[in-house]
Predicted model as a PDB file, atoms N, CA, C, CB and O in Angstrom, pLDDT in the B-factor column:
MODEL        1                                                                  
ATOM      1  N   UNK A   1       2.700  14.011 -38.183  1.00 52.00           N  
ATOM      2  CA  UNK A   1       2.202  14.198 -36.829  1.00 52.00           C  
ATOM      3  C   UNK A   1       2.791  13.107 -35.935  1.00 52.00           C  
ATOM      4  CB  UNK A   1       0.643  14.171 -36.797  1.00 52.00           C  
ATOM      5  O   UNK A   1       2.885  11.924 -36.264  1.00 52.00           O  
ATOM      6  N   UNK A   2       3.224  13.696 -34.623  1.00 65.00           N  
ATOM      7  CA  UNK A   2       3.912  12.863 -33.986  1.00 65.00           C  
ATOM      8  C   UNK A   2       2.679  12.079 -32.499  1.00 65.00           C  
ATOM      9  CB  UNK A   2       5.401  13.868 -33.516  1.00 65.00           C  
ATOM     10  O   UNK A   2       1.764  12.739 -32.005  1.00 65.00           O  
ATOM     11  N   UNK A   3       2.968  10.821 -32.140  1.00 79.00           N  
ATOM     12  CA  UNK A   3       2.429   9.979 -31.484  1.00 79.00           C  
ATOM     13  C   UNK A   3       2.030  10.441 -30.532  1.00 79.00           C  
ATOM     14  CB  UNK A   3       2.984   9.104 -31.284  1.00 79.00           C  
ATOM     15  O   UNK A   3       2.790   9.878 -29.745  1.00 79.00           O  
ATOM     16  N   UNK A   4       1.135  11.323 -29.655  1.00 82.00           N  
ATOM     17  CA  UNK A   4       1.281  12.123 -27.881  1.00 82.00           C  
ATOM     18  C   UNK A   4       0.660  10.759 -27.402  1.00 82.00           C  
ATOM     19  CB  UNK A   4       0.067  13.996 -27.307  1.00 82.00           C  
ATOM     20  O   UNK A   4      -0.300  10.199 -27.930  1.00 82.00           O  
ATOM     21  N   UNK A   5       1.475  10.259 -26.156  1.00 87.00           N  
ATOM     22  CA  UNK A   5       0.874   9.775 -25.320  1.00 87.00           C  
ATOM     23  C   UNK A   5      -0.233  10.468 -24.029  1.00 87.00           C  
ATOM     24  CB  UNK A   5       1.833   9.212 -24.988  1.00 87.00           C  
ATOM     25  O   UNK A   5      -0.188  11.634 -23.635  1.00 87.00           O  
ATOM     26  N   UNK A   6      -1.054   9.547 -23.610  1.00 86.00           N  
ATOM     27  CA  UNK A   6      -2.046   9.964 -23.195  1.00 86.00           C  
ATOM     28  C   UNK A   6      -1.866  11.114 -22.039  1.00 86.00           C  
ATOM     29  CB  UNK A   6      -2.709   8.868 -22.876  1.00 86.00           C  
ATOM     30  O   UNK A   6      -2.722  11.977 -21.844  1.00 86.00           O  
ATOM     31  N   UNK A   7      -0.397  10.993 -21.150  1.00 83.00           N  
ATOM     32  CA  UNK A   7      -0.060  11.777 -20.041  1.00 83.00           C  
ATOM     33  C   UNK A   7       0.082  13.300 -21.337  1.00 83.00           C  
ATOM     34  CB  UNK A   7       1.632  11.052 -18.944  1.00 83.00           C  
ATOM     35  O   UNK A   7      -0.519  14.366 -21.201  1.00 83.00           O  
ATOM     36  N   UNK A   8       0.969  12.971 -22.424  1.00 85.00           N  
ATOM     37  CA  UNK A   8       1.081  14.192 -23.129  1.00 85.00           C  
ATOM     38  C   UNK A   8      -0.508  15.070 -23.064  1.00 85.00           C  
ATOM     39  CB  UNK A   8       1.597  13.763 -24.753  1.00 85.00           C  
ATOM     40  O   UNK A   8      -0.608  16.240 -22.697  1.00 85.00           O  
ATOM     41  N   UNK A   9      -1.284  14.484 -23.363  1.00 85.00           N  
ATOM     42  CA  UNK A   9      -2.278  14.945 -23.753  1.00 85.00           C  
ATOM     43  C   UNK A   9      -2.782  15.360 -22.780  1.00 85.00           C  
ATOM     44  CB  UNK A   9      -2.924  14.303 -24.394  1.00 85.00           C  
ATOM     45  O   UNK A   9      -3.368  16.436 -22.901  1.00 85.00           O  
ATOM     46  N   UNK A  10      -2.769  14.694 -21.422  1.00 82.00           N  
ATOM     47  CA  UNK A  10      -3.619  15.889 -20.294  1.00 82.00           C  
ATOM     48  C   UNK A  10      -2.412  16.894 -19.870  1.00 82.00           C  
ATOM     49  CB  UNK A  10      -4.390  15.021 -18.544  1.00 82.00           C  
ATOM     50  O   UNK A  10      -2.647  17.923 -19.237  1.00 82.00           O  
ATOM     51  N   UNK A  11      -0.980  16.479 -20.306  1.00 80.00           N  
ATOM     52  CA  UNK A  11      -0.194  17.956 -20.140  1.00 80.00           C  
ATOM     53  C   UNK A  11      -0.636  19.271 -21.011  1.00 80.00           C  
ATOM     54  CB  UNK A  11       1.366  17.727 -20.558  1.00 80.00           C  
ATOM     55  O   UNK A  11      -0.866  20.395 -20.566  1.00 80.00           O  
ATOM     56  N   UNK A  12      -0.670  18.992 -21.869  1.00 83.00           N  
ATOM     57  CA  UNK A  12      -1.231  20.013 -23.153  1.00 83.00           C  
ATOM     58  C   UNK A  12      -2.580  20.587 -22.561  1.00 83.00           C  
ATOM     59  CB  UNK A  12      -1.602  19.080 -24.818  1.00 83.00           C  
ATOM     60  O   UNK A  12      -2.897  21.749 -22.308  1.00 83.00           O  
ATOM     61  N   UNK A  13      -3.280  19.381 -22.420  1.00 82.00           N  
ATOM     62  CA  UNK A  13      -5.057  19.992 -21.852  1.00 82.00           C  
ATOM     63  C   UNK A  13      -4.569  20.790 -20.356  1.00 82.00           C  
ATOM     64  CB  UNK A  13      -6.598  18.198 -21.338  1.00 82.00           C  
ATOM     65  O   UNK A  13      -5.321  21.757 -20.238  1.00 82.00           O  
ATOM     66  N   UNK A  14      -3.924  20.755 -19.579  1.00 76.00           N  
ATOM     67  CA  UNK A  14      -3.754  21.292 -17.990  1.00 76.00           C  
ATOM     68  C   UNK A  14      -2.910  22.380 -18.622  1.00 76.00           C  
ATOM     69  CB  UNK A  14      -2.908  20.165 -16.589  1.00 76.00           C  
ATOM     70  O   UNK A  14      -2.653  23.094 -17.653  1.00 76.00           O  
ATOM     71  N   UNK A  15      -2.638  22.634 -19.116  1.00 80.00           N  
ATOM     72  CA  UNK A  15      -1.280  23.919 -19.351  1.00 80.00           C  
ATOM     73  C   UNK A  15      -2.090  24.751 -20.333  1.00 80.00           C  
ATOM     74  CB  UNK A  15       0.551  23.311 -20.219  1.00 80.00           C  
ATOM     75  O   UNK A  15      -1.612  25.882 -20.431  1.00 80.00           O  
ATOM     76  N   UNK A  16      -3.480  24.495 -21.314  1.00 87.00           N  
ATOM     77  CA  UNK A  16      -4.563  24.974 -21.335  1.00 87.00           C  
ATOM     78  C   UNK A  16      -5.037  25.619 -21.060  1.00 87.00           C  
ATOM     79  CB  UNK A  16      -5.005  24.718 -21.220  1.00 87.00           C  
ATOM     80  O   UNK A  16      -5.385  26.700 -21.537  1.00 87.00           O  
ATOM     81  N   UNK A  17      -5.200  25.093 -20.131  1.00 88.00           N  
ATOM     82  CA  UNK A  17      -6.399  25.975 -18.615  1.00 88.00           C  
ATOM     83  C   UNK A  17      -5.689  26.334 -17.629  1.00 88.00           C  
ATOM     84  CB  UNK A  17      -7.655  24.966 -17.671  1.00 88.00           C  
ATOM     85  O   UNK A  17      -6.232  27.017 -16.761  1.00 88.00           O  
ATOM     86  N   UNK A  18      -4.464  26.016 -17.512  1.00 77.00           N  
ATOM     87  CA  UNK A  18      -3.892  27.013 -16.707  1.00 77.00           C  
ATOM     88  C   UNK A  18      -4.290  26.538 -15.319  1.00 77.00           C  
ATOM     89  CB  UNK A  18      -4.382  28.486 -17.074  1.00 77.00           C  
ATOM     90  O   UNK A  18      -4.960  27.085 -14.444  1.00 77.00           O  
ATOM     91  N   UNK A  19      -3.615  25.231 -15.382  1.00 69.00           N  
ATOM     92  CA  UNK A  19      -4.067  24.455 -13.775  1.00 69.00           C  
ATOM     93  C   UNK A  19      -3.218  24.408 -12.894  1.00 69.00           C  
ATOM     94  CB  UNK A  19      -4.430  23.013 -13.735  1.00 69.00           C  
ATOM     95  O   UNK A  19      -2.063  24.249 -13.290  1.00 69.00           O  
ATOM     96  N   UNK A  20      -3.441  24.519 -11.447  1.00 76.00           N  
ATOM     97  CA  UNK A  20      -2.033  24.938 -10.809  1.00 76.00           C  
ATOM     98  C   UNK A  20      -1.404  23.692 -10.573  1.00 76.00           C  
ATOM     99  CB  UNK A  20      -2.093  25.809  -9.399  1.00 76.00           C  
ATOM    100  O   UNK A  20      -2.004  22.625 -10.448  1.00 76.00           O  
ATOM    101  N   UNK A  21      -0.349  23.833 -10.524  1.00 79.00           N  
ATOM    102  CA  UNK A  21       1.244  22.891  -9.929  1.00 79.00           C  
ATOM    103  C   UNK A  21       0.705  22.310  -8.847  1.00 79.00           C  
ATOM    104  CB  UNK A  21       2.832  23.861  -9.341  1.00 79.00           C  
ATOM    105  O   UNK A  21      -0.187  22.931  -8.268  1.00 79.00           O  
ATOM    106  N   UNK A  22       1.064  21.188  -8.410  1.00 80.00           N  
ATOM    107  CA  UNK A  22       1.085  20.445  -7.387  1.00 80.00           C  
ATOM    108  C   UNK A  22       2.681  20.833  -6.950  1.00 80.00           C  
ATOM    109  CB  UNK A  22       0.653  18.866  -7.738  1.00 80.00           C  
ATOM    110  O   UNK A  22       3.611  20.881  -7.755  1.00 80.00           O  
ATOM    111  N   UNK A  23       2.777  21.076  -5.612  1.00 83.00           N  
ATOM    112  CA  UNK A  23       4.200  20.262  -5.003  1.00 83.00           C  
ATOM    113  C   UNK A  23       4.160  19.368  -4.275  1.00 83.00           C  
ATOM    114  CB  UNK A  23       5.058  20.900  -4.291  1.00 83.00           C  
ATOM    115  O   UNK A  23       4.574  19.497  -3.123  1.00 83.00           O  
ATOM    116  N   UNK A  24       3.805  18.552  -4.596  1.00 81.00           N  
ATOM    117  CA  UNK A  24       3.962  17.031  -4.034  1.00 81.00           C  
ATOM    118  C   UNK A  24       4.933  16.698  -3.030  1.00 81.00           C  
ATOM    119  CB  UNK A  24       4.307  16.121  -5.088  1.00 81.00           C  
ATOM    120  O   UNK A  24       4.954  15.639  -2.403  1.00 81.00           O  
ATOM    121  N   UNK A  25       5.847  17.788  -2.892  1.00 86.00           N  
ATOM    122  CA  UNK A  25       6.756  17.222  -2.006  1.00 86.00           C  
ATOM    123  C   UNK A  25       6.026  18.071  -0.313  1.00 86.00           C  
ATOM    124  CB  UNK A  25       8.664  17.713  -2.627  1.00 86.00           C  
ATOM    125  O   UNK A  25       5.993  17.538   0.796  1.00 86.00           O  
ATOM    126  N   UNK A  26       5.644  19.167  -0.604  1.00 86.00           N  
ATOM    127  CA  UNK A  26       5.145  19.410   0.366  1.00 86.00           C  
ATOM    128  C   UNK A  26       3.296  18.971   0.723  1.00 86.00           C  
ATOM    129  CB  UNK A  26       5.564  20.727   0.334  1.00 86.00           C  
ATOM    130  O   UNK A  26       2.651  19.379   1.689  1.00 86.00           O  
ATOM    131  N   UNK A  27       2.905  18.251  -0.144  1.00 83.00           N  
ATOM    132  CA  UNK A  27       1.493  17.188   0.086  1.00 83.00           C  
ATOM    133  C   UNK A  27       1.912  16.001   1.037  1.00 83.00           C  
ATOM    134  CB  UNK A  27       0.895  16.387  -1.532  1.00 83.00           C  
ATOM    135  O   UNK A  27       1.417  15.783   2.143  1.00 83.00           O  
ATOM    136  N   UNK A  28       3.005  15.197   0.360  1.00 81.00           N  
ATOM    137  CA  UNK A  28       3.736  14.229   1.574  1.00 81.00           C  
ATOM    138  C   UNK A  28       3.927  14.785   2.644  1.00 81.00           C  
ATOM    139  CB  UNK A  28       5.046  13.700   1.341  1.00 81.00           C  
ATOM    140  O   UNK A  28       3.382  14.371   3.667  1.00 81.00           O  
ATOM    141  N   UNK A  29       4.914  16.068   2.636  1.00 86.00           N  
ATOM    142  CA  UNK A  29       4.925  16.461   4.084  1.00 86.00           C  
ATOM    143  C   UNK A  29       3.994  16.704   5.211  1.00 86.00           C  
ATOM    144  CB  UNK A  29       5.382  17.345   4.082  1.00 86.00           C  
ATOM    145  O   UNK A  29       4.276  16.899   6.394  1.00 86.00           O  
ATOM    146  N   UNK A  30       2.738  16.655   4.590  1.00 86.00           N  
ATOM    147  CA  UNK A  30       1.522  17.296   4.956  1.00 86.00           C  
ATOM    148  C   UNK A  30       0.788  15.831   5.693  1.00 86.00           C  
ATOM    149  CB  UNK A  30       0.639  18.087   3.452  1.00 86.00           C  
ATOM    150  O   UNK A  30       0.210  15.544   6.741  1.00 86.00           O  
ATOM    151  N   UNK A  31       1.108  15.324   4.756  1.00 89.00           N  
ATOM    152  CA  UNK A  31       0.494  13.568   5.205  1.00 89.00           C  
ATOM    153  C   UNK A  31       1.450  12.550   5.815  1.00 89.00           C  
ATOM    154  CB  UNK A  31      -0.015  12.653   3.786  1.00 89.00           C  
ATOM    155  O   UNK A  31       1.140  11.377   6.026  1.00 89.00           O  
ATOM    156  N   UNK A  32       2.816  13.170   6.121  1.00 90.00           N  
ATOM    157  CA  UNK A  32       3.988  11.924   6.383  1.00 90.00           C  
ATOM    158  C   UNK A  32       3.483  11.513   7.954  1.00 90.00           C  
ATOM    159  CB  UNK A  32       6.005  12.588   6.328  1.00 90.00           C  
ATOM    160  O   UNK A  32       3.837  10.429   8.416  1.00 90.00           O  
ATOM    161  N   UNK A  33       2.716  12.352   8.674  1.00 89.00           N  
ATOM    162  CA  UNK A  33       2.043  11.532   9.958  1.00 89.00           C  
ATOM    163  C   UNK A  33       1.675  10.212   9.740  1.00 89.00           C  
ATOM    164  CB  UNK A  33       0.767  12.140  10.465  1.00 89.00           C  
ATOM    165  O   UNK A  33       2.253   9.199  10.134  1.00 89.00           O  
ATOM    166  N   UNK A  34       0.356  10.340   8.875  1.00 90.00           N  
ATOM    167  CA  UNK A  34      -0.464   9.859   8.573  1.00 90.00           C  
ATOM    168  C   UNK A  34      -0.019   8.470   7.905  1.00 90.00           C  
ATOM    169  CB  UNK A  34      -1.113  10.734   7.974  1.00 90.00           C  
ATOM    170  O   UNK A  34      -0.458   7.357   8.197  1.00 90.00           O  
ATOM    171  N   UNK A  35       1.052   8.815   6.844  1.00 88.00           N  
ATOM    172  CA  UNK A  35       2.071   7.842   6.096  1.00 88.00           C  
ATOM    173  C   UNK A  35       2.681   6.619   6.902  1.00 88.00           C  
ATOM    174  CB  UNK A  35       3.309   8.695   5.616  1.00 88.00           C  
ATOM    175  O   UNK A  35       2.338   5.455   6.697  1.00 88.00           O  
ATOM    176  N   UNK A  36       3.365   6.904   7.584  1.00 92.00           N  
ATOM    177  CA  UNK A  36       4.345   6.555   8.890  1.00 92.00           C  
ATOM    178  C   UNK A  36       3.199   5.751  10.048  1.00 92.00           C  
ATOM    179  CB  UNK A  36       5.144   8.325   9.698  1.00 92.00           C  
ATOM    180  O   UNK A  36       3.571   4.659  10.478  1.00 92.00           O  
ATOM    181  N   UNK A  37       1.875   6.280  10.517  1.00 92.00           N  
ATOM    182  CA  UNK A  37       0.846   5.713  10.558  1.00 92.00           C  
ATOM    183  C   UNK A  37       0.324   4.084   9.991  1.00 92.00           C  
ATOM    184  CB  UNK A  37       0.317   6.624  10.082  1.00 92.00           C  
ATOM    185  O   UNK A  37       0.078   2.955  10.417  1.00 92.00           O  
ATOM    186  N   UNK A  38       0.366   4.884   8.734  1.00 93.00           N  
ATOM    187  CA  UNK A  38      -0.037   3.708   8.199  1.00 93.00           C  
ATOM    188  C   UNK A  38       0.842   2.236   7.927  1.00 93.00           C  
ATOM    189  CB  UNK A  38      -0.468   4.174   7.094  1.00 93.00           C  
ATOM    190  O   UNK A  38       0.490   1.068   7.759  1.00 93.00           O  
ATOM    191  N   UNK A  39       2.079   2.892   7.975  1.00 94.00           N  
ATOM    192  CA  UNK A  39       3.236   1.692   7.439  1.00 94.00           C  
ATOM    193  C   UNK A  39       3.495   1.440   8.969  1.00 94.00           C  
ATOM    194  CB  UNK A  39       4.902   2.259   6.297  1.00 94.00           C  
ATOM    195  O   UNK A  39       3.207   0.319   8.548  1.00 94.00           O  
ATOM    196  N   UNK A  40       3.730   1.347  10.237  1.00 94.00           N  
ATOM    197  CA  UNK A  40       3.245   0.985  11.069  1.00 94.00           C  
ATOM    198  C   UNK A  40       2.369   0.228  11.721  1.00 94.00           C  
ATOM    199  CB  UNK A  40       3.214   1.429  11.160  1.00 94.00           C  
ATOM    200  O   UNK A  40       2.700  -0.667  12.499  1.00 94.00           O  
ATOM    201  N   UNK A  41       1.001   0.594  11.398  1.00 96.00           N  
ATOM    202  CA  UNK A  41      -0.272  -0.427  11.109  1.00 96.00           C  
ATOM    203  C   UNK A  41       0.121  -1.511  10.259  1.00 96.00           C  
ATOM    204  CB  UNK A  41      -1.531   0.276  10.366  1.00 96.00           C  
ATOM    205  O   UNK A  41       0.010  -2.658  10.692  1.00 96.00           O  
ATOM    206  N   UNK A  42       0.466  -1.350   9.368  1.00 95.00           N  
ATOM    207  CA  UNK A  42       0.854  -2.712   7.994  1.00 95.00           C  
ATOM    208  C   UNK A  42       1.501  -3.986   8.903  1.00 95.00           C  
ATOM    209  CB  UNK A  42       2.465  -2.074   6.498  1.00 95.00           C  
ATOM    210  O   UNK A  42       1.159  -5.157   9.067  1.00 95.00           O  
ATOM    211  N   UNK A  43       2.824  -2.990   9.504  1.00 95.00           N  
ATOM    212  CA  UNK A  43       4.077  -4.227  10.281  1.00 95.00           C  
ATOM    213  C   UNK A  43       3.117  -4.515  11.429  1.00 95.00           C  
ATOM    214  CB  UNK A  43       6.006  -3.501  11.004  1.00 95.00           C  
ATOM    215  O   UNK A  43       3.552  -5.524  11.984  1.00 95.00           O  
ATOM    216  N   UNK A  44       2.063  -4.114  12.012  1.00 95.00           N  
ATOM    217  CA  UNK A  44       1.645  -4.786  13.364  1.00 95.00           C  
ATOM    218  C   UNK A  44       0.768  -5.716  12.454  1.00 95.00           C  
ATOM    219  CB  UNK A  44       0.794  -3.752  14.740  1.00 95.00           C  
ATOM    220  O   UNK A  44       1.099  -6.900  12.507  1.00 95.00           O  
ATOM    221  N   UNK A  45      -0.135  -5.455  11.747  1.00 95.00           N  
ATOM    222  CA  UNK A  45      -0.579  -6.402  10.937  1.00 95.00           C  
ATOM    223  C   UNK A  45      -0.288  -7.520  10.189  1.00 95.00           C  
ATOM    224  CB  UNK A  45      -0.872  -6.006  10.431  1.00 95.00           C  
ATOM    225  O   UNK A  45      -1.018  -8.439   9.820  1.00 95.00           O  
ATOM    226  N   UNK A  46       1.272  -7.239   9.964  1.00 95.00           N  
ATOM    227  CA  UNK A  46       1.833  -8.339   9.437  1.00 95.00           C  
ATOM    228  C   UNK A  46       1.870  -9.137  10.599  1.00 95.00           C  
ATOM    229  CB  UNK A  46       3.121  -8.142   8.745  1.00 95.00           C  
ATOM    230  O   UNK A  46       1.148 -10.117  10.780  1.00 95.00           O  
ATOM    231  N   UNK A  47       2.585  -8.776  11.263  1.00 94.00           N  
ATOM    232  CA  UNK A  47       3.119  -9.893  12.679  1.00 94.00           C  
ATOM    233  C   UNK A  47       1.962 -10.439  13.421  1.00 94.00           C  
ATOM    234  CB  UNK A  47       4.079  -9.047  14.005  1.00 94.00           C  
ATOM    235  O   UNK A  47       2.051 -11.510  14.021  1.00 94.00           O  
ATOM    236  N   UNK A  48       0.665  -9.593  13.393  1.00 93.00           N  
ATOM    237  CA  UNK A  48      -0.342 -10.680  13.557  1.00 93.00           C  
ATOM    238  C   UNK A  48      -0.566 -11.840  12.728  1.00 93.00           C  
ATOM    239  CB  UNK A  48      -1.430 -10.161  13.559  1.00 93.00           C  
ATOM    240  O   UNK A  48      -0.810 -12.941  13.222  1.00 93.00           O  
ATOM    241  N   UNK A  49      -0.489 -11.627  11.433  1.00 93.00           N  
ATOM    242  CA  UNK A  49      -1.062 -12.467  10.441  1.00 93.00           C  
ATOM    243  C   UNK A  49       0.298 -13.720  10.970  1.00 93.00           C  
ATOM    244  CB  UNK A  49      -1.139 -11.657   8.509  1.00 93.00           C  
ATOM    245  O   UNK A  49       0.126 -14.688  11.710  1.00 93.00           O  
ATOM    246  N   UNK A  50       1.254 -13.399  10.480  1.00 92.00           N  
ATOM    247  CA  UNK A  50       2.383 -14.597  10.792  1.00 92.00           C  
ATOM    248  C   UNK A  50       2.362 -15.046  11.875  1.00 92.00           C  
ATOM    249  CB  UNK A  50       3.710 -14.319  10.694  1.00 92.00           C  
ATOM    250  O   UNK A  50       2.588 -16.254  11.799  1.00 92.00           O  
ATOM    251  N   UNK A  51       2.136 -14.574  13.357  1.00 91.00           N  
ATOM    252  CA  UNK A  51       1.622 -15.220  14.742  1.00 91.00           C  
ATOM    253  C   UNK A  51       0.379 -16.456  14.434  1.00 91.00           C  
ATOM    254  CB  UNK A  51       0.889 -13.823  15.794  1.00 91.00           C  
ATOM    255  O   UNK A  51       0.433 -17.638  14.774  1.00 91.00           O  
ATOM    256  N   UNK A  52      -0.628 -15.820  13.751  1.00 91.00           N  
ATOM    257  CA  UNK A  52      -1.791 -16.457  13.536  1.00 91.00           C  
ATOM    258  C   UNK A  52      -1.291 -17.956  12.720  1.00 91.00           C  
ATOM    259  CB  UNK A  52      -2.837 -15.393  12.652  1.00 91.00           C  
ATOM    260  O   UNK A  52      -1.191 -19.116  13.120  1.00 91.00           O  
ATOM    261  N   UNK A  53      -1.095 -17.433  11.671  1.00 91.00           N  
ATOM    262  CA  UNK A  53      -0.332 -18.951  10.596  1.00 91.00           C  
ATOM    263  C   UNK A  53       0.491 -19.898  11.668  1.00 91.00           C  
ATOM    264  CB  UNK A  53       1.199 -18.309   9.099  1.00 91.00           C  
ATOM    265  O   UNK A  53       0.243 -21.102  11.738  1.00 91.00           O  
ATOM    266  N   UNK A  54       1.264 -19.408  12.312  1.00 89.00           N  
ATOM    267  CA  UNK A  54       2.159 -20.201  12.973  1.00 89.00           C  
ATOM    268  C   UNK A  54       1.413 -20.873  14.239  1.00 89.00           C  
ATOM    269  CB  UNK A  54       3.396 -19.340  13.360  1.00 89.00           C  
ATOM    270  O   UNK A  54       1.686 -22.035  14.542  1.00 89.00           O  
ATOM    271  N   UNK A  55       0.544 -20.185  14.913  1.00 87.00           N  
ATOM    272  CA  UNK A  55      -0.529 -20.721  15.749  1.00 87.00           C  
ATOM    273  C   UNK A  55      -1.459 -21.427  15.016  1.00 87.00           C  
ATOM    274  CB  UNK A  55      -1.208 -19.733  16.469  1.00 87.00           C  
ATOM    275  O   UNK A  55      -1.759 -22.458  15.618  1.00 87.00           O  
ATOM    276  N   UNK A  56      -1.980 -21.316  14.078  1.00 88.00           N  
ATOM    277  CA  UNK A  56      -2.970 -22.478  13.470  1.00 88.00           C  
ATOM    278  C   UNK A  56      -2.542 -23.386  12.628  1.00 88.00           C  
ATOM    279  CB  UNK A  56      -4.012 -22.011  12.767  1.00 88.00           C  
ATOM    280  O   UNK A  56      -3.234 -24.225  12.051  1.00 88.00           O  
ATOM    281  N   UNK A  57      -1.194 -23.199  12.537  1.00 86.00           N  
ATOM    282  CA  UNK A  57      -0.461 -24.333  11.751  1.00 86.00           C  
ATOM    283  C   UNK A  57      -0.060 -25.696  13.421  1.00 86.00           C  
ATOM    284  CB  UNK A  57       1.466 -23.343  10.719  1.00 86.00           C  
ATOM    285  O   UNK A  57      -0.344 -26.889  13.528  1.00 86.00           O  
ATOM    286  N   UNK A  58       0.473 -24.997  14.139  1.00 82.00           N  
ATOM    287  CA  UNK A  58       0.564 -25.559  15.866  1.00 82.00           C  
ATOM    288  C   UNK A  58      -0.951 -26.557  16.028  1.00 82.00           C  
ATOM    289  CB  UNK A  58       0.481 -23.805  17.308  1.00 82.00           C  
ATOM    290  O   UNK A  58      -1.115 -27.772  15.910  1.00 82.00           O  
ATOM    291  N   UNK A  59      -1.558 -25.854  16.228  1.00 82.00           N  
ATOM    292  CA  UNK A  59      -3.547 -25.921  16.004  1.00 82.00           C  
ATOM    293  C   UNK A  59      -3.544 -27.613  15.223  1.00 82.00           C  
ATOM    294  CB  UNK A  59      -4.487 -24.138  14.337  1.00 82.00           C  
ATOM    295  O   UNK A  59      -3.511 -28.671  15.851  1.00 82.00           O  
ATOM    296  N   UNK A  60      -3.583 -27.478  13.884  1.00 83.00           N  
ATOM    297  CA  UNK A  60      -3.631 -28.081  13.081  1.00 83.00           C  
ATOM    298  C   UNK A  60      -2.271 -29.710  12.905  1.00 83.00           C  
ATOM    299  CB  UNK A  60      -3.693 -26.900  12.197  1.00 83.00           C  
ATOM    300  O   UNK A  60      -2.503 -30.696  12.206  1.00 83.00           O  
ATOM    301  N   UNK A  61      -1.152 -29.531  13.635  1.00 83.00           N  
ATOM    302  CA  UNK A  61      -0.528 -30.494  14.149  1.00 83.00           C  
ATOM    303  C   UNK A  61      -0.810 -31.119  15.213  1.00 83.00           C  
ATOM    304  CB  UNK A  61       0.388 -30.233  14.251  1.00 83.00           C  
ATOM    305  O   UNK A  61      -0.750 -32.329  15.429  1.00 83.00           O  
ATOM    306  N   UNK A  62      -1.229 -29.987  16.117  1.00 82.00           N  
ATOM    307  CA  UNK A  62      -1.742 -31.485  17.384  1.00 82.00           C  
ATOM    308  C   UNK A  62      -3.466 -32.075  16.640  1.00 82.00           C  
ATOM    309  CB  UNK A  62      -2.185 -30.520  19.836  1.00 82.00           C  
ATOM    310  O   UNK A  62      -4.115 -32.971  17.181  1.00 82.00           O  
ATOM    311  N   UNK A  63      -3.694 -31.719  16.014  1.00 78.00           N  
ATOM    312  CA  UNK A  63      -5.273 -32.601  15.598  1.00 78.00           C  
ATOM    313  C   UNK A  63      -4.936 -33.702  14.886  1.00 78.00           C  
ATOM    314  CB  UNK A  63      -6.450 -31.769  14.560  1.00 78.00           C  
ATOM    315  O   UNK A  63      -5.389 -34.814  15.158  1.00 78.00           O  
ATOM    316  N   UNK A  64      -3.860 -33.405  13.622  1.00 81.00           N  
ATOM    317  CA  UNK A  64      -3.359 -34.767  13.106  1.00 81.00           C  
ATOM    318  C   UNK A  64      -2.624 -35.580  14.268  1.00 81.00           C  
ATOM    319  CB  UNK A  64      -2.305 -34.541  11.839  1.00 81.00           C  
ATOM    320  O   UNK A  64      -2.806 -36.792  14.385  1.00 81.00           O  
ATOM    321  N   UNK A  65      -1.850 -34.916  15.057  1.00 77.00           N  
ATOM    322  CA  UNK A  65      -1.567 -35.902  16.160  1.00 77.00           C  
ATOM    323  C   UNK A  65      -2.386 -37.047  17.197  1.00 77.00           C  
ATOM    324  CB  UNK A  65      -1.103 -35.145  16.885  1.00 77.00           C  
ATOM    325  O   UNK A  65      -2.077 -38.147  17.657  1.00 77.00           O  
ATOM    326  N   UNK A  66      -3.691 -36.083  17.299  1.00 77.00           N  
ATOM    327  CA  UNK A  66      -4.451 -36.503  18.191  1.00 77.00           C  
ATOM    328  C   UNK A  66      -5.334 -38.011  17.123  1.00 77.00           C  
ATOM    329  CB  UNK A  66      -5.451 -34.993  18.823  1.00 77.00           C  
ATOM    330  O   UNK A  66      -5.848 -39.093  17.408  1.00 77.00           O  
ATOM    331  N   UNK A  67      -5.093 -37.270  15.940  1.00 74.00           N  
ATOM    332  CA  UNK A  67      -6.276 -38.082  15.286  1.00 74.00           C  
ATOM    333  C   UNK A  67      -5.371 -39.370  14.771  1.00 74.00           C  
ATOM    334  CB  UNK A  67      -7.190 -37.147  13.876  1.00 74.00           C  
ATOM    335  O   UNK A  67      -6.012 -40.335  14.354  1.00 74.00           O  
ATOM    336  N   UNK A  68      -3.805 -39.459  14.770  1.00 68.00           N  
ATOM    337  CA  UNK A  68      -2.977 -40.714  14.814  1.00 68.00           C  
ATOM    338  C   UNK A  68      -2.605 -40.547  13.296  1.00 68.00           C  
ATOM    339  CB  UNK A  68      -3.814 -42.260  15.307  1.00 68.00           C  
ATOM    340  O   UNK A  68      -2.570 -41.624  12.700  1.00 68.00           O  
ATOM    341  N   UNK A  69      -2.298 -39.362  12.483  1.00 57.00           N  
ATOM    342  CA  UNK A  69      -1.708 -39.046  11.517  1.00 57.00           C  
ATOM    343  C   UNK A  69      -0.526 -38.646  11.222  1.00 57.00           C  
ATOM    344  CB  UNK A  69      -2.184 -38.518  11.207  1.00 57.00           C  
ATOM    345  O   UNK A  69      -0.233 -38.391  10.054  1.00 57.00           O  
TER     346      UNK A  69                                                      
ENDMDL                                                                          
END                                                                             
């Protein structure tokens, strides 16, 4: 008897029962708004976060300055 890995095994169990196909390529298409959305959101989010660091790093030099460090 040969080794099935675990994906084997829900292939065997889905082909079973007779479960339908995904096309995944047209699920993305369905969501690439939404996708594109989101990776969008990420880069404005990034560039806040790095604005922020670079402003509270600014922040945090004039206090050692002020404080004669």
């Amino acid at each position: 008897m040969t080794d099935k890995t675990v994906m084997d095994m829900f292939a065997d169990m889905a082909k079973q029962i007779n479960l339908p196909k995904i096309d995944y390529e047209a699920f993305v298409d369905i969501h690439r708004k939404n996708i594109e959305a989101m990776q969008k959101s990420a880069a404005v989010v990034s560039e806040g976060a790095v604005w922020f660091s670079r402003s509270n790093r600014k922040s945090w030099r004039r206090l050692g300055a002020r404080r004669g460090n």
